[in-house]
N, C-alpha and C positions, 0 to 999 in steps of 0.2 A: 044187237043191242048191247050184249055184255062184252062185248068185244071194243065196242066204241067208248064206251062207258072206262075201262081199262087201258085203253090211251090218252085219256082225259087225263087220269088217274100217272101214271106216267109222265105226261108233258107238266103236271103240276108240280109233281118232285122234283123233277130237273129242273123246273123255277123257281123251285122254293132253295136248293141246291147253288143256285146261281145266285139267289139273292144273297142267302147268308153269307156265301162268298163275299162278294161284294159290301155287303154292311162288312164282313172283319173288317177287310182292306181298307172300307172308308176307315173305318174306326182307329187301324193302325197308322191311318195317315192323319187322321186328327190327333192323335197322340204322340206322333213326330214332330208335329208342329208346337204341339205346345210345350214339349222339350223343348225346341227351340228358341220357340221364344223366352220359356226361362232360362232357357240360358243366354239368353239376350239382356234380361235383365239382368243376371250377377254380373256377366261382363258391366252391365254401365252403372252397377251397385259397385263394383271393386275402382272401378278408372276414375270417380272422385276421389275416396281415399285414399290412391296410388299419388294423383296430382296434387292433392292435399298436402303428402305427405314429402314430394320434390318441391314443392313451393318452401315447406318450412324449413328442410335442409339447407335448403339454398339462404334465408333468411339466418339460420343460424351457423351456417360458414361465412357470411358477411359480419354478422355480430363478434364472430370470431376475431377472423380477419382486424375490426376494427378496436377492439377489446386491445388484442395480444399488439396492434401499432400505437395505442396509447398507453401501455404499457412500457412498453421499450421507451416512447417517450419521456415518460414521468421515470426511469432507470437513468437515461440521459441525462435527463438536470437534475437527479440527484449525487448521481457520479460527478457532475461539473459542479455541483455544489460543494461535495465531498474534496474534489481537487483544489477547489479556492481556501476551504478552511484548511485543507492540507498545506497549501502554499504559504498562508497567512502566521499559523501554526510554525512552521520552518521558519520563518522570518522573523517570527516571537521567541524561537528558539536560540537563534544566529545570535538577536541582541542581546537575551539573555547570558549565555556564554560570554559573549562580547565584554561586557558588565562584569561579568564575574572574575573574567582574565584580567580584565582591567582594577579591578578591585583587588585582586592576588598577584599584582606587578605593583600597587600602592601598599598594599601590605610588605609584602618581600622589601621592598625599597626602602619601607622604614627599618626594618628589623638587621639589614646591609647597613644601614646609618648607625642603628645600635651597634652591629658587625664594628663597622670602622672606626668608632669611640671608644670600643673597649678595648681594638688594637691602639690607636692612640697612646690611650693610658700607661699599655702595658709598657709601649716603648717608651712612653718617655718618663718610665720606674727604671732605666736603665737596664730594660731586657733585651738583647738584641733579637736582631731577625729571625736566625737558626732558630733560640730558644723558644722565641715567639712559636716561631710555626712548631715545632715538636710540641710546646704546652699547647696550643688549642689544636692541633690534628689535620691541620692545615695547610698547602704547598705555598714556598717560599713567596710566589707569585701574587698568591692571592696574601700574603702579611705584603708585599710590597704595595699591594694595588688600592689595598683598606687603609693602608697609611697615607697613601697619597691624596686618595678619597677625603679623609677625616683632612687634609693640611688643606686640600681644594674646597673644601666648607668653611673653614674655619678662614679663609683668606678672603672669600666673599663674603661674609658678614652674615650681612640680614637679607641677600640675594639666594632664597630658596631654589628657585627654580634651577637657575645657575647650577646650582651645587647638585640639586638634584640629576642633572642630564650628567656630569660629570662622574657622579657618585656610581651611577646606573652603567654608565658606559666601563669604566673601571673596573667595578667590584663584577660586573656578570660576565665580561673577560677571565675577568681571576679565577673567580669561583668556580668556573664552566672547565676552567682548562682550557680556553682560546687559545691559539696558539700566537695571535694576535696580540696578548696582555702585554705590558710593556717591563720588558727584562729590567732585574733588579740594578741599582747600580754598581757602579767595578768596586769599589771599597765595602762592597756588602754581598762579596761571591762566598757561594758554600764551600768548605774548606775539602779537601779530600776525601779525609774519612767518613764525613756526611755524605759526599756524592758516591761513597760505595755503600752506604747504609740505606739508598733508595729513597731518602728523604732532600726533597730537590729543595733545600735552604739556606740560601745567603746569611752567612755570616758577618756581625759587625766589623 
């Protein structure tokens, strides 16, 4: 009886032995899983914010993209704007010059009219050419050329223009040193000692 009694005793421990086995093991397996499944969910908590977050890059490298092409745009036709007012500008400058040369070939022109009237005078107080040119500092070419000048005006009258192109072609010969101006004539050569004194003027 106490023999039976004691393998009773026995066969129970080893099943109580087996079971608790068994519940760990369930229990380690139930708590595998539900690791697992949390981490099923951060995975599919993290892959919205992740495609969230490629969605919006992508949106603002197109903004980009189109940002920085309407940019260079608007750079383009201000540049081409900048080059038209630069062209315009130039061409406002060109006439300007233009004008003003032409205003200081009308002034000089007059101021050679005064030139060739006060040589004029001079000559005809009976100063000759030599003297001429040594009193006003002047080479003999240019007292020939303002003479001829002032007799070429005073022969066309009241023909301005005339005189003018004549005056102009003359006197800026002379005065230039052309070598074009037109030589003094034979009864008004500078005498020797003037042509070794470096003063190139015809004598009366």
């Amino acid at each position: 009886m106490v023999e039976r009694q004691s393998k009773t005793t026995r066969r129970k421990r080893r099943s109580s032995a087996t079971l608790a086995r068994l519940e760990a093991s369930r229990r380690r397996r139930v708590e595998q899983l539900e690791r697992e499944r949390e981490n099923e969910r951060r995975v599919d908590a993290a892959l919205g914010p992740f495609a969230e977050a490629v969605t919006a890059i992508e949106a603002v490298e197109r903004r980009l993209e189109d940002r920085i092409g309407a940019l260079g745009a608007q750079l383009d036709r201000k540049l081409a704007e900048l080059d038209r007012q630069r062209a315009a500008k130039v061409a406002e400058f060109e006439r300007s010059a233009e004008q003003v040369r032409a205003d200081a070939e009308m002034e000089i022109g007059e101021w050679r009219s005064v030139m060739a009237t006060a040589v004029a005078e001079i000559r005809a107080a009976d100063v000759g050419a030599a003297e001429t040119a040594v009193l006003l500092g002047i080479s003999a070419k240019a007292v020939t050329a303002l003479s001829r000048s002032a007799a070429a005006v005073s022969e066309v009258g009241g023909q301005r223009s005339d005189a003018d192109s004549v005056r102009a072609e003359t006197v800026d010969a002379a005065t230039s040193g052309d070598e074009r101006a037109m030589e003094a004539p034979v009864d008004e050569q500078v005498a020797p000692s003037e042509r070794d004194s470096g003063v190139d003027v015809p004598a009366d």
